[in-house]
PDB file of the backbone (N, CA, C, O) and the ligand in Angstrom, with CONECT records:
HET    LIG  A 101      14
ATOM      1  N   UNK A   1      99.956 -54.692 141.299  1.00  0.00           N
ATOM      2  CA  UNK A   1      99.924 -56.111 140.953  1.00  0.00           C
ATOM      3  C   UNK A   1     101.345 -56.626 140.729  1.00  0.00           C
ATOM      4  O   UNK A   1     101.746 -57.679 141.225  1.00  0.00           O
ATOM      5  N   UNK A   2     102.146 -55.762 139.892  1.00  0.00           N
ATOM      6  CA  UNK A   2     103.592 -56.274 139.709  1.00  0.00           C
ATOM      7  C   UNK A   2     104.155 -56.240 140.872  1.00  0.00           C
ATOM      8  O   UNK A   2     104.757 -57.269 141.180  1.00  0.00           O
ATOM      9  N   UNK A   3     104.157 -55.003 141.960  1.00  0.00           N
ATOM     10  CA  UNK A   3     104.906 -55.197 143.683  1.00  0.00           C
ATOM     11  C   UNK A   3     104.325 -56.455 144.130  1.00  0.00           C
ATOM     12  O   UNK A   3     105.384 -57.080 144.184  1.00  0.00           O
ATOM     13  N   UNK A   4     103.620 -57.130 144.419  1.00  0.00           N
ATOM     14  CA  UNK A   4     102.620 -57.963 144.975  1.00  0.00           C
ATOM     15  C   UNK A   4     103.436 -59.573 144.505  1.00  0.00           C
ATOM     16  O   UNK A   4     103.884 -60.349 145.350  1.00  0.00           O
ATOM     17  N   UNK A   5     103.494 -59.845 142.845  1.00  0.00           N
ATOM     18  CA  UNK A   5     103.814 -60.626 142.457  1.00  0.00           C
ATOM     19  C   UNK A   5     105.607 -60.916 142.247  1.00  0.00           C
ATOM     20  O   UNK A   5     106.287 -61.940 142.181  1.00  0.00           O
ATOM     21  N   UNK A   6     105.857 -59.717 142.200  1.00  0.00           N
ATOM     22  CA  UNK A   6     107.611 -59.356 142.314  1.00  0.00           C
ATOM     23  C   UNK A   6     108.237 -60.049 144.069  1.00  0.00           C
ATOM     24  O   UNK A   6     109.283 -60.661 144.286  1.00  0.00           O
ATOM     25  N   UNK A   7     107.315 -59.717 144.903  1.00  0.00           N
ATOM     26  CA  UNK A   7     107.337 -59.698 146.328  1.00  0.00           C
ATOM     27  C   UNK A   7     107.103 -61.480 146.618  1.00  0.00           C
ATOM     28  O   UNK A   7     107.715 -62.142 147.456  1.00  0.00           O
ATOM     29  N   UNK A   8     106.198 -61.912 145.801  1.00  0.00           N
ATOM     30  CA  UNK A   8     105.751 -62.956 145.845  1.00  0.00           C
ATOM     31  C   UNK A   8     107.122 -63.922 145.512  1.00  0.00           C
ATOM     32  O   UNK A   8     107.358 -64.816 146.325  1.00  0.00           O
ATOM     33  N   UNK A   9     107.696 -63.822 144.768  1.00  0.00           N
ATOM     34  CA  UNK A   9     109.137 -65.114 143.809  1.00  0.00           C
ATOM     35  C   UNK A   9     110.056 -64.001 144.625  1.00  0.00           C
ATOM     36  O   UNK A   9     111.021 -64.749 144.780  1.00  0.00           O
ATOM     37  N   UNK A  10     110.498 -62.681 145.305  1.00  0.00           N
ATOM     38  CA  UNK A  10     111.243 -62.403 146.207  1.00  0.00           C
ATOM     39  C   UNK A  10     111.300 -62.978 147.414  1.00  0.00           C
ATOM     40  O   UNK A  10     112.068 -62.549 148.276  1.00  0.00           O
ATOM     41  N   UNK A  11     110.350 -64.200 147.654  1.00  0.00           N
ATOM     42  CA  UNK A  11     110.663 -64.776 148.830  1.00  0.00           C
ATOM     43  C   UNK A  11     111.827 -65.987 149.044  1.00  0.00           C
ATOM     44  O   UNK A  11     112.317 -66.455 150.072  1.00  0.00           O
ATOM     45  N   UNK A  12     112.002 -66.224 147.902  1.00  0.00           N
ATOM     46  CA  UNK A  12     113.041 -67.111 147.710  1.00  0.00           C
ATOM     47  C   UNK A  12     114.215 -66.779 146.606  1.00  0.00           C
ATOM     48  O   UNK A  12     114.116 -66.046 145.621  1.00  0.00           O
ATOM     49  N   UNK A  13     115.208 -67.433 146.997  1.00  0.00           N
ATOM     50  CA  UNK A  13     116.487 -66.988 145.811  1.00  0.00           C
ATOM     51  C   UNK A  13     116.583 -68.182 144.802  1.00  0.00           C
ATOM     52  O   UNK A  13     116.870 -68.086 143.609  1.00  0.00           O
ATOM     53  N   UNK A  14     116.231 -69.554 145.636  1.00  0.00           N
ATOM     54  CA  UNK A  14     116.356 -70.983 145.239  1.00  0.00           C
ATOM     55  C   UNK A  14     115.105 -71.230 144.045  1.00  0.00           C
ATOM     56  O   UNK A  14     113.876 -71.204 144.115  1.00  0.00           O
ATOM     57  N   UNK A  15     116.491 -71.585 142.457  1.00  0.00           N
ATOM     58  CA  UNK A  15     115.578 -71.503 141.588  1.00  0.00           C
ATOM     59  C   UNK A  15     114.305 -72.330 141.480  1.00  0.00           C
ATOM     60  O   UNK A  15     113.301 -71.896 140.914  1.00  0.00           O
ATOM     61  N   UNK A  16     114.389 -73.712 142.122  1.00  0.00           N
ATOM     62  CA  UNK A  16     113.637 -74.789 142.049  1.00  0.00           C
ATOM     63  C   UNK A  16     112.422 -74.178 143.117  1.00  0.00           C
ATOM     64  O   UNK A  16     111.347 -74.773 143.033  1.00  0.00           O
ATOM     65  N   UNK A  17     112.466 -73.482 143.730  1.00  0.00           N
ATOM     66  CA  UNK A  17     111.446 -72.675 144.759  1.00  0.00           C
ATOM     67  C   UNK A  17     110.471 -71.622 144.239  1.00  0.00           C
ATOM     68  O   UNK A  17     109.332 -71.373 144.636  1.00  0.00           O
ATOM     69  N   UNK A  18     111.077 -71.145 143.402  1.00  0.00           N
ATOM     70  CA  UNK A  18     110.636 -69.881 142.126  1.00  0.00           C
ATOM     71  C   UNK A  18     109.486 -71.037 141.113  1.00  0.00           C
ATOM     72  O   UNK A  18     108.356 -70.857 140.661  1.00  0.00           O
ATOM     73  N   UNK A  19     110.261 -72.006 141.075  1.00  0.00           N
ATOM     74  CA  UNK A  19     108.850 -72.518 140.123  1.00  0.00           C
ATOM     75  C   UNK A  19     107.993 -73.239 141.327  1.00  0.00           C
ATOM     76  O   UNK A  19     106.876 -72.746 141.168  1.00  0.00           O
ATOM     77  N   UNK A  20     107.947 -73.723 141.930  1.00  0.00           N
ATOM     78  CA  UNK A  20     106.938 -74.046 142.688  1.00  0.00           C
ATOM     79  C   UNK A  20     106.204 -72.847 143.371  1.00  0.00           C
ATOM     80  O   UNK A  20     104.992 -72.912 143.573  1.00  0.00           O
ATOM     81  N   UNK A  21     107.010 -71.647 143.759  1.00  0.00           N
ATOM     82  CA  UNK A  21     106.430 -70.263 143.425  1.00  0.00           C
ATOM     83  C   UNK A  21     105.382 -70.319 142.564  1.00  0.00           C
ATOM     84  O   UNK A  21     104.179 -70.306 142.826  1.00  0.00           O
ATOM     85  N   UNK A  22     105.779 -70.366 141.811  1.00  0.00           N
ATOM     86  CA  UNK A  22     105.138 -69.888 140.503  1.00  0.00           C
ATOM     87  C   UNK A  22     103.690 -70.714 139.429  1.00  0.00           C
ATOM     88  O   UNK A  22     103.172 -70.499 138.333  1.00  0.00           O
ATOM     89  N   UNK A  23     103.503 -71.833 140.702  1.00  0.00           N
ATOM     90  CA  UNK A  23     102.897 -72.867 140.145  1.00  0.00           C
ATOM     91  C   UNK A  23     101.496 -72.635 141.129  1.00  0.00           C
ATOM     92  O   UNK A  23     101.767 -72.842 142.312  1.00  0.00           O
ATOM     93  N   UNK A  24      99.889 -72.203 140.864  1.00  0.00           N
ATOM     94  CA  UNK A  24      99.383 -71.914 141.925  1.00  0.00           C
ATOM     95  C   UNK A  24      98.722 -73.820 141.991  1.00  0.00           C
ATOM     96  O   UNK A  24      97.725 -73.838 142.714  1.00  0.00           O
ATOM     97  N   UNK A  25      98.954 -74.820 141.602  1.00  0.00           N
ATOM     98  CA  UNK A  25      98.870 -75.921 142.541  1.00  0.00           C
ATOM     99  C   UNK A  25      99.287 -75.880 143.657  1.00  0.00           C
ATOM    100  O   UNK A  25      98.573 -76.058 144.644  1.00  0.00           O
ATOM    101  N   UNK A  26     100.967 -75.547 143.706  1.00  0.00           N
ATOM    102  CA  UNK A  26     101.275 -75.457 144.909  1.00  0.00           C
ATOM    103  C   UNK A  26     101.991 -74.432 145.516  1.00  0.00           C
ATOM    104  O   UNK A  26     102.913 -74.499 146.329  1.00  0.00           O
ATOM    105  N   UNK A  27     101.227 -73.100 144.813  1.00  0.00           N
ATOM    106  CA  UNK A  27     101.346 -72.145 145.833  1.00  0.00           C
ATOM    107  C   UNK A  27     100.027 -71.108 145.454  1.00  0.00           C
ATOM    108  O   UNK A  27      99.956 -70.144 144.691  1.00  0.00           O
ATOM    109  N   UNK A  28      99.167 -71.667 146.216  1.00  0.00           N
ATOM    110  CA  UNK A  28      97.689 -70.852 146.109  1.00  0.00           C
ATOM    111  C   UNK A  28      97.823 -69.130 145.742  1.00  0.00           C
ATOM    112  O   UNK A  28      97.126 -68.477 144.966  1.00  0.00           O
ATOM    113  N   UNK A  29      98.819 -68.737 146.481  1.00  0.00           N
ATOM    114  CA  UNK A  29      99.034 -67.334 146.874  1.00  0.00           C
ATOM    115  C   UNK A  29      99.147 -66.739 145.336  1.00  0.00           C
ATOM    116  O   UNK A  29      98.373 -65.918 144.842  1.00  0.00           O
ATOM    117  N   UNK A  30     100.282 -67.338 144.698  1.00  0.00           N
ATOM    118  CA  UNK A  30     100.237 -66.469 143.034  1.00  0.00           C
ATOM    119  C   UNK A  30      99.472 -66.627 142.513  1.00  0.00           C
ATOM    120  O   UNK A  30      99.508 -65.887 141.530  1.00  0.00           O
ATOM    121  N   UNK A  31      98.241 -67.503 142.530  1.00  0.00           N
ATOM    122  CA  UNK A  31      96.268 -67.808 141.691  1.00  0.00           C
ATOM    123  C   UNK A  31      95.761 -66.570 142.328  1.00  0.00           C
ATOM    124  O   UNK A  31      95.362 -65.633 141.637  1.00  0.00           O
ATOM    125  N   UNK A  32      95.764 -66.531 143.686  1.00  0.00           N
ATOM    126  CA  UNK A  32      95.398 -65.354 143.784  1.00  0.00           C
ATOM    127  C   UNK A  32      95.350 -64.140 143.232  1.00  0.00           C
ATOM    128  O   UNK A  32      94.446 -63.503 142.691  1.00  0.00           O
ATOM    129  N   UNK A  33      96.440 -63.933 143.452  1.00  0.00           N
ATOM    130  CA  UNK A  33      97.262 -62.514 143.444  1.00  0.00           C
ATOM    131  C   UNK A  33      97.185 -62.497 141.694  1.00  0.00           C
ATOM    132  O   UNK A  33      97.029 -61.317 141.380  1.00  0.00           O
ATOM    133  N   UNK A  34      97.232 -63.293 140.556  1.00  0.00           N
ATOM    134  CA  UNK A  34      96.857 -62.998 139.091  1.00  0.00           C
ATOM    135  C   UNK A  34      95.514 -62.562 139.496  1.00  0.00           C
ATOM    136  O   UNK A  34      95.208 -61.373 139.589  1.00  0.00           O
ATOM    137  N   UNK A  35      94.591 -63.693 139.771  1.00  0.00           N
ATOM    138  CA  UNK A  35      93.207 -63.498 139.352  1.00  0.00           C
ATOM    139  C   UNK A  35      92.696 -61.809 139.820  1.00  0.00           C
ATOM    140  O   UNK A  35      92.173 -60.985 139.070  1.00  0.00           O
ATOM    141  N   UNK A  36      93.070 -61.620 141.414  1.00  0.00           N
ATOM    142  CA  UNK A  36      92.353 -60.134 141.775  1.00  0.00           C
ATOM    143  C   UNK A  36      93.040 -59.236 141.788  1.00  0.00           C
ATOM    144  O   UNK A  36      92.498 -58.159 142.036  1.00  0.00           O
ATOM    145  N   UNK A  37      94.693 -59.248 141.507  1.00  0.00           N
ATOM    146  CA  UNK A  37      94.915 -57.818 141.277  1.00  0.00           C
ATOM    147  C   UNK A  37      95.619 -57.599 139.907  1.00  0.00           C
ATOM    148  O   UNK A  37      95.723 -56.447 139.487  1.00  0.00           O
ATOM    149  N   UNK A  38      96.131 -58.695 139.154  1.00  0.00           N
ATOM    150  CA  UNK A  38      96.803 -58.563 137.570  1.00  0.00           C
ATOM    151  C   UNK A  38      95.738 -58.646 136.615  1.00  0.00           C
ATOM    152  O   UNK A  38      95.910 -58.009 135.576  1.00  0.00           O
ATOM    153  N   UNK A  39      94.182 -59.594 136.803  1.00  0.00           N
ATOM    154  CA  UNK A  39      93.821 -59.228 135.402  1.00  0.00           C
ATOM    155  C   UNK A  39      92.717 -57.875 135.636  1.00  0.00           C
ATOM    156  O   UNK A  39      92.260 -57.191 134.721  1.00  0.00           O
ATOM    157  N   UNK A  40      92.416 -57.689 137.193  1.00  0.00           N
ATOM    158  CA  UNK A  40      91.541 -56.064 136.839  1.00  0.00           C
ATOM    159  C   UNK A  40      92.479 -55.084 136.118  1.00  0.00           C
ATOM    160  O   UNK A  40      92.258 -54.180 135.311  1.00  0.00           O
ATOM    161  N   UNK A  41      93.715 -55.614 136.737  1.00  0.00           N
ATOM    162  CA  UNK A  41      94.928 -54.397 136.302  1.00  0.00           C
ATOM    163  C   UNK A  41      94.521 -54.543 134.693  1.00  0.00           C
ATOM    164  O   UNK A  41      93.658 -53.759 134.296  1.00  0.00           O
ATOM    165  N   UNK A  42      95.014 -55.376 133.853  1.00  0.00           N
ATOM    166  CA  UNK A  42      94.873 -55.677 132.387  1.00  0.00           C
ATOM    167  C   UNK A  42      93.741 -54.916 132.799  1.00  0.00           C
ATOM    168  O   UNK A  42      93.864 -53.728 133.097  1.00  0.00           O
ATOM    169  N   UNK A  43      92.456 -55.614 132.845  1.00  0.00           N
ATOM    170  CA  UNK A  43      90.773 -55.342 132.245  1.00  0.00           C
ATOM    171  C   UNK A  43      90.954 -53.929 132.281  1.00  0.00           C
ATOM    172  O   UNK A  43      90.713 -53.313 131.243  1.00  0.00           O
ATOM    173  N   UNK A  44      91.333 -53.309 133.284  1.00  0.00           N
ATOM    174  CA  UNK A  44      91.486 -51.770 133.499  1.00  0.00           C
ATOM    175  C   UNK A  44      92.005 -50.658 131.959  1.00  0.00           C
ATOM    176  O   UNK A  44      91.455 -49.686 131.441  1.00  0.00           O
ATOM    177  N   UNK A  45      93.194 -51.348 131.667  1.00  0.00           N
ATOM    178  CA  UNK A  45      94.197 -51.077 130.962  1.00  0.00           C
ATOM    179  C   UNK A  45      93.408 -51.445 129.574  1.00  0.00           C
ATOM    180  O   UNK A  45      93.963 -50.730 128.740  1.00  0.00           O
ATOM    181  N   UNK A  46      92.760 -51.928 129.151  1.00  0.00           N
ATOM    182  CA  UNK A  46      92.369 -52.536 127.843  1.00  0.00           C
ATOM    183  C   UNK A  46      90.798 -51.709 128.012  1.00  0.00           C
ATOM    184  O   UNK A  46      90.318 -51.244 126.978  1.00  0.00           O
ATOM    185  N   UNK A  47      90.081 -51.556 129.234  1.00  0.00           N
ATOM    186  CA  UNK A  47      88.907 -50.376 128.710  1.00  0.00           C
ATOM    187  C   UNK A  47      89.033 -48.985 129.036  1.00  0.00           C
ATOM    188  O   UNK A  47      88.096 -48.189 129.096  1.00  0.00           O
ATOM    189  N   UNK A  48      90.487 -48.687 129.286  1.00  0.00           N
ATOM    190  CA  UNK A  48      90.839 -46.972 129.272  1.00  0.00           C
ATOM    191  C   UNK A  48      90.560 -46.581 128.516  1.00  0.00           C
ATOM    192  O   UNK A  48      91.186 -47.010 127.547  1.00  0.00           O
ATOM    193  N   UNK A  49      89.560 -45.581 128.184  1.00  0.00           N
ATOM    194  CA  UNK A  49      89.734 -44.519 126.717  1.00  0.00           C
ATOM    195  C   UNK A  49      88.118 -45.437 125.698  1.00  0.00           C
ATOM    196  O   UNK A  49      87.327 -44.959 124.885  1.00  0.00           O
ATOM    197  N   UNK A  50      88.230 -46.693 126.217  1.00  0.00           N
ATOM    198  CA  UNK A  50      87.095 -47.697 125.373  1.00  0.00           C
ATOM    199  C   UNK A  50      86.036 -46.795 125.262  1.00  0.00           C
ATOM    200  O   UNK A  50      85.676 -46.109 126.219  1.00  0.00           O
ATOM    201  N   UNK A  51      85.267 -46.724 123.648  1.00  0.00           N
ATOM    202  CA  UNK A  51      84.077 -46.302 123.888  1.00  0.00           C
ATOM    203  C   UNK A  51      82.830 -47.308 124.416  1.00  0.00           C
ATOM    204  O   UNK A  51      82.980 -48.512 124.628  1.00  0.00           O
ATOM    205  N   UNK A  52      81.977 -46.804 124.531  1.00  0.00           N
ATOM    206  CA  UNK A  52      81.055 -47.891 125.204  1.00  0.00           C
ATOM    207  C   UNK A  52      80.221 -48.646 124.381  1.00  0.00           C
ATOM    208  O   UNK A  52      79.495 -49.609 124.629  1.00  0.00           O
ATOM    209  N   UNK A  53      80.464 -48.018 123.335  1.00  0.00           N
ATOM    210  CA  UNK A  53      79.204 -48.319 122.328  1.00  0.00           C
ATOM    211  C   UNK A  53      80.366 -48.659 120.325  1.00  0.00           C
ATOM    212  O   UNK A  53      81.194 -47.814 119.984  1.00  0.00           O
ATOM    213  N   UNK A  54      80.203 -49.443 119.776  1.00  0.00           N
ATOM    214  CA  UNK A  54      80.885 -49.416 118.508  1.00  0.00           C
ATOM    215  C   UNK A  54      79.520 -49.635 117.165  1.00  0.00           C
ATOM    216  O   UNK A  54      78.814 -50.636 117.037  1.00  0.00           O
ATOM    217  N   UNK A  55      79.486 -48.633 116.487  1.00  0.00           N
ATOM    218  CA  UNK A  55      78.353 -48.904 115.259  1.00  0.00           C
ATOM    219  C   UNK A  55      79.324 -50.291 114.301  1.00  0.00           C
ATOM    220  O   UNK A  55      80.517 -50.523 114.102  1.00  0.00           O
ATOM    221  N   UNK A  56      78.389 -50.759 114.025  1.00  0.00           N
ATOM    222  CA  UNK A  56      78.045 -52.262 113.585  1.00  0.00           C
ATOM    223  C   UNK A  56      77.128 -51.750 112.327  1.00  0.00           C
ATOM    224  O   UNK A  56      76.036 -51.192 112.436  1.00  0.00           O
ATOM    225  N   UNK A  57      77.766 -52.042 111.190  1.00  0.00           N
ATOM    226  CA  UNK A  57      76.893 -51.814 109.614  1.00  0.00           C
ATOM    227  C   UNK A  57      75.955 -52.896 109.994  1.00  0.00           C
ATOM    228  O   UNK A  57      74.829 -52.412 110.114  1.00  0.00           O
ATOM    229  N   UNK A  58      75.970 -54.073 110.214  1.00  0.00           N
ATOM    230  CA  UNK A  58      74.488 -55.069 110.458  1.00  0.00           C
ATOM    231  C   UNK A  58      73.939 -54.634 111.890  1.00  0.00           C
ATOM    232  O   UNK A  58      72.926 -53.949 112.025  1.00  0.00           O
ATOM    233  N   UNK A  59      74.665 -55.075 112.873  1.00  0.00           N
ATOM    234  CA  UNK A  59      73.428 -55.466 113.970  1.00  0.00           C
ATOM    235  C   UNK A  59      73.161 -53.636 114.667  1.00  0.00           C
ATOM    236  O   UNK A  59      72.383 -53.354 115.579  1.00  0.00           O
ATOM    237  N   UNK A  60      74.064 -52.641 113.902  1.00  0.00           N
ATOM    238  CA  UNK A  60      73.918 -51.147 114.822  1.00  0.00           C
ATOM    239  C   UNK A  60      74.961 -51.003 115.985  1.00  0.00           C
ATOM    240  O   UNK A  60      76.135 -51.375 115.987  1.00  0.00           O
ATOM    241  N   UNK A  61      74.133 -50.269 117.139  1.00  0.00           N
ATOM    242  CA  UNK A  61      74.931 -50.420 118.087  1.00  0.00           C
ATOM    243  C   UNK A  61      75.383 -51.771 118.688  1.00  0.00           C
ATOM    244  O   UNK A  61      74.560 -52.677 118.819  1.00  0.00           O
ATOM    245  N   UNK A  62      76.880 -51.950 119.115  1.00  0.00           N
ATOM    246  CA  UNK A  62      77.081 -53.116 119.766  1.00  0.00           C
ATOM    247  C   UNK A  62      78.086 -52.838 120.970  1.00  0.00           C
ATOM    248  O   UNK A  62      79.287 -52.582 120.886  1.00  0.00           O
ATOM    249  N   UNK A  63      77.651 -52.901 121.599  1.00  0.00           N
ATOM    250  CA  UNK A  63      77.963 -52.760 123.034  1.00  0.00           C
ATOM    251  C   UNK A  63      79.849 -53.205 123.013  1.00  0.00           C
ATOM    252  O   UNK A  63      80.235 -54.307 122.624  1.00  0.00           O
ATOM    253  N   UNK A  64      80.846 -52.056 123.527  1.00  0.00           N
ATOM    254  CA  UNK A  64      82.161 -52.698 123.613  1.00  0.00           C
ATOM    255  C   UNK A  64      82.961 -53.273 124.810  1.00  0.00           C
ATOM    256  O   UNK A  64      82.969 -52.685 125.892  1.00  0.00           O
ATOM    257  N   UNK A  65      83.448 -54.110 124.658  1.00  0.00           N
ATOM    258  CA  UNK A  65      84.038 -54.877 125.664  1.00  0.00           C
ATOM    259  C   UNK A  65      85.799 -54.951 125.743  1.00  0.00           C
ATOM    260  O   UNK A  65      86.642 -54.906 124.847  1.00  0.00           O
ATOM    261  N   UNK A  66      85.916 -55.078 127.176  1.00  0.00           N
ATOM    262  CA  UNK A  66      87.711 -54.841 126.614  1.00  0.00           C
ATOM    263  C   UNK A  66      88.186 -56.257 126.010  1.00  0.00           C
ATOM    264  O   UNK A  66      89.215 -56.257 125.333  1.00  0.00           O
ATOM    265  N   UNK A  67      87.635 -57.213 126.176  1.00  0.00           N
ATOM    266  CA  UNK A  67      87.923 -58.940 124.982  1.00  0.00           C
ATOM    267  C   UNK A  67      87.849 -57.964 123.685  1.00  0.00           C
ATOM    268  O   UNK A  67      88.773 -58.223 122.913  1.00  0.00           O
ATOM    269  N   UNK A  68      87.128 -57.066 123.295  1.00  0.00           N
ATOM    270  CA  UNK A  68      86.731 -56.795 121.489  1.00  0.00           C
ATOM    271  C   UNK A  68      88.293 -56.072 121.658  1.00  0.00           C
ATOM    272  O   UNK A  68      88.880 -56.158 120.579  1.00  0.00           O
ATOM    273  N   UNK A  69      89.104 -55.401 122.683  1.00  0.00           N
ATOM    274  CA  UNK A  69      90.002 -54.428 122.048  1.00  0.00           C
ATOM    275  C   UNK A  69      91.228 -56.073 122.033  1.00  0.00           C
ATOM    276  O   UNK A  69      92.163 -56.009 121.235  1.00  0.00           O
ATOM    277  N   UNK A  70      91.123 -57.177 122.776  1.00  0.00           N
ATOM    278  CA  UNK A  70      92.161 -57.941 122.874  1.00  0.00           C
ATOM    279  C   UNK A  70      91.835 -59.067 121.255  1.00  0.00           C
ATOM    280  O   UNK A  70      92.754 -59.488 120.553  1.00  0.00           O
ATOM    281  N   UNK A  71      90.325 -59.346 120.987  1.00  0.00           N
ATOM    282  CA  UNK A  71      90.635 -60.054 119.949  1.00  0.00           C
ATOM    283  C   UNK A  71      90.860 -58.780 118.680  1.00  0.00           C
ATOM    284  O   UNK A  71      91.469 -59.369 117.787  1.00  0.00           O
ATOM    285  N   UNK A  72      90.668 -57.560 118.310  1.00  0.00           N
ATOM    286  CA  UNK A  72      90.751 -56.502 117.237  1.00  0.00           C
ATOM    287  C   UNK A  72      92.444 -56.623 117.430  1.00  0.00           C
ATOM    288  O   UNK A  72      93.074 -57.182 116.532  1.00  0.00           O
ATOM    289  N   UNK A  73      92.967 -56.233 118.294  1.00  0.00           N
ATOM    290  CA  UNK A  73      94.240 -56.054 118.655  1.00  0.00           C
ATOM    291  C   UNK A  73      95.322 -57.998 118.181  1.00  0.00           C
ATOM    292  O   UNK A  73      96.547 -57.922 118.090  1.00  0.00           O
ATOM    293  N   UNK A  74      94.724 -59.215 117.995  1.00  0.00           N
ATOM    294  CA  UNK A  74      95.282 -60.153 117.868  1.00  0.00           C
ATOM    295  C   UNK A  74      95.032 -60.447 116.565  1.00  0.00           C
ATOM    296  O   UNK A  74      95.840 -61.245 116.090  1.00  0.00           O
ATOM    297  N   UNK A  75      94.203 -60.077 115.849  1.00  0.00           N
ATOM    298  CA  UNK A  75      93.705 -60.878 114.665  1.00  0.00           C
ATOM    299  C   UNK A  75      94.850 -60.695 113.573  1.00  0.00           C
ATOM    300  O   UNK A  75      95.638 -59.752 113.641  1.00  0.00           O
ATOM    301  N   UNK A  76      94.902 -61.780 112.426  1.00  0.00           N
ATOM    302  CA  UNK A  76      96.148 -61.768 112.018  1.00  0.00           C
ATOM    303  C   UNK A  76      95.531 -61.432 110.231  1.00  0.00           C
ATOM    304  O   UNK A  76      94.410 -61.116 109.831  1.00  0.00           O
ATOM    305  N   UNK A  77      96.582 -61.627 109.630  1.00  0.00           N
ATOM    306  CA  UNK A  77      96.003 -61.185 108.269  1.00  0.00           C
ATOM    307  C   UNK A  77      95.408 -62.024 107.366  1.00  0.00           C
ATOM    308  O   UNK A  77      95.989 -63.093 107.180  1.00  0.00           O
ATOM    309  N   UNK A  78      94.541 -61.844 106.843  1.00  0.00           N
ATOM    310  CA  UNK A  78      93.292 -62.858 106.099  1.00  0.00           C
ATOM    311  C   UNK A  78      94.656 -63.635 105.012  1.00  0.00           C
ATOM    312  O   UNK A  78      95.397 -63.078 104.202  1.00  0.00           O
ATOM    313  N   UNK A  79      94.591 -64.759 105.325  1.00  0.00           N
ATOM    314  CA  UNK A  79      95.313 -65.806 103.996  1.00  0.00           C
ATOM    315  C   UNK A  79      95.450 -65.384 102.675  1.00  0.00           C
ATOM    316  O   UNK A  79      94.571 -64.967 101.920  1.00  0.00           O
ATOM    317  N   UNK A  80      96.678 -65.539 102.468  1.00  0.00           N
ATOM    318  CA  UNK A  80      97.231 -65.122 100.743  1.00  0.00           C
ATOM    319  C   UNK A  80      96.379 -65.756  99.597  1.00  0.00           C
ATOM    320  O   UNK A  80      96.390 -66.961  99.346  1.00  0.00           O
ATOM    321  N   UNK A  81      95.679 -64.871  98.962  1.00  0.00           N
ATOM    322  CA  UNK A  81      94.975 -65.605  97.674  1.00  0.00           C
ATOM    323  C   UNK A  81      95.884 -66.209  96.923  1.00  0.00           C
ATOM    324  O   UNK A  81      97.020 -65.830  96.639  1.00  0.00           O
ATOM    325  N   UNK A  82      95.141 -67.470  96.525  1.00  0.00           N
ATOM    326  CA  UNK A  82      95.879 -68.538  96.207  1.00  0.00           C
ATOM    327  C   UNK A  82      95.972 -68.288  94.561  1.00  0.00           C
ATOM    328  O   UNK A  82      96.593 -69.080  93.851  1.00  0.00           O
TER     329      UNK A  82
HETATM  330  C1  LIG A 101     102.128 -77.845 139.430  1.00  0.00           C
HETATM  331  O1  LIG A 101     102.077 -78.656 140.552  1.00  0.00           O
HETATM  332  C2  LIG A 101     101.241 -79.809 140.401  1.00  0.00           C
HETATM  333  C3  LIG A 101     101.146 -80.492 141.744  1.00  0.00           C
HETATM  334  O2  LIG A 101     102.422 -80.763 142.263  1.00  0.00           O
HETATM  335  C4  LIG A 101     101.823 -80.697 139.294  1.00  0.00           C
HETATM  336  O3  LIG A 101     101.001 -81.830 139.103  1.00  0.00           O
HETATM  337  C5  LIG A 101     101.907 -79.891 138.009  1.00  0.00           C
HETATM  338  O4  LIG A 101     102.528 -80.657 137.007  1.00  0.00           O
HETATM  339  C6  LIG A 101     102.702 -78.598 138.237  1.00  0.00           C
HETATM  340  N1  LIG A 101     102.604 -77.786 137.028  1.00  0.00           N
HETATM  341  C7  LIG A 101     103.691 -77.402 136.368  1.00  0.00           C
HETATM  342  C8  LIG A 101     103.432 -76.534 135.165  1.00  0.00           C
HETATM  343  O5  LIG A 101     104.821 -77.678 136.695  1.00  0.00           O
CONECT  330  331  339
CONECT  331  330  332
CONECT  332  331  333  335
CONECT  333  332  334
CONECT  334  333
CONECT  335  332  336  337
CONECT  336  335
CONECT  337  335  338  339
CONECT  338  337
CONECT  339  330  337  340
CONECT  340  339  341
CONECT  341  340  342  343
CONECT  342  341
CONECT  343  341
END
């Protein structure tokens, strides 16, 4: 995915070309090239090793998803008691 997209803004040197590169309005080719080969890459990368299943004290088993390792992995720290 990175050769693909590296290859992609290597077609030009001209910076003002790099962002229209880089813009898939008007250049279909990099919408592409994220959607089918950078986010399987991620999705890939985020359910390596995933178990399939996470116990849940209420609902039991709950089925895991690689979104549960990206929101577990973002969440920030519960607000300072006031
Ligand atoms: C991408 O290109 C479209 C069409 O030219 C334009 O309307 C839009 O503002 C551009 N987006 C960015 C982030 O520059």
């Amino acid at each position: 995915a990175v050769d693909l997209i590296m290859a992609h803004f290597g077609t030009s040197r001209d910076p003002v070309e790099k962002i229209r590169l880089g813009n898939s309005s008007r250049s279909p080719t990099i919408g592409g090239i994220v959607l089918e080969h950078l986010c399987p890459t991620i999705q890939n990368i985020l359910q390596d090793g995933l178990r399939d299943h996470k116990l849940d004290l209420i609902i039991g088993h709950r089925r895991n998803h690689a979104w549960n390792v990206v929101e577990a992995s973002t969440q920030t720290a519960p607000p300072a008691a006031k």
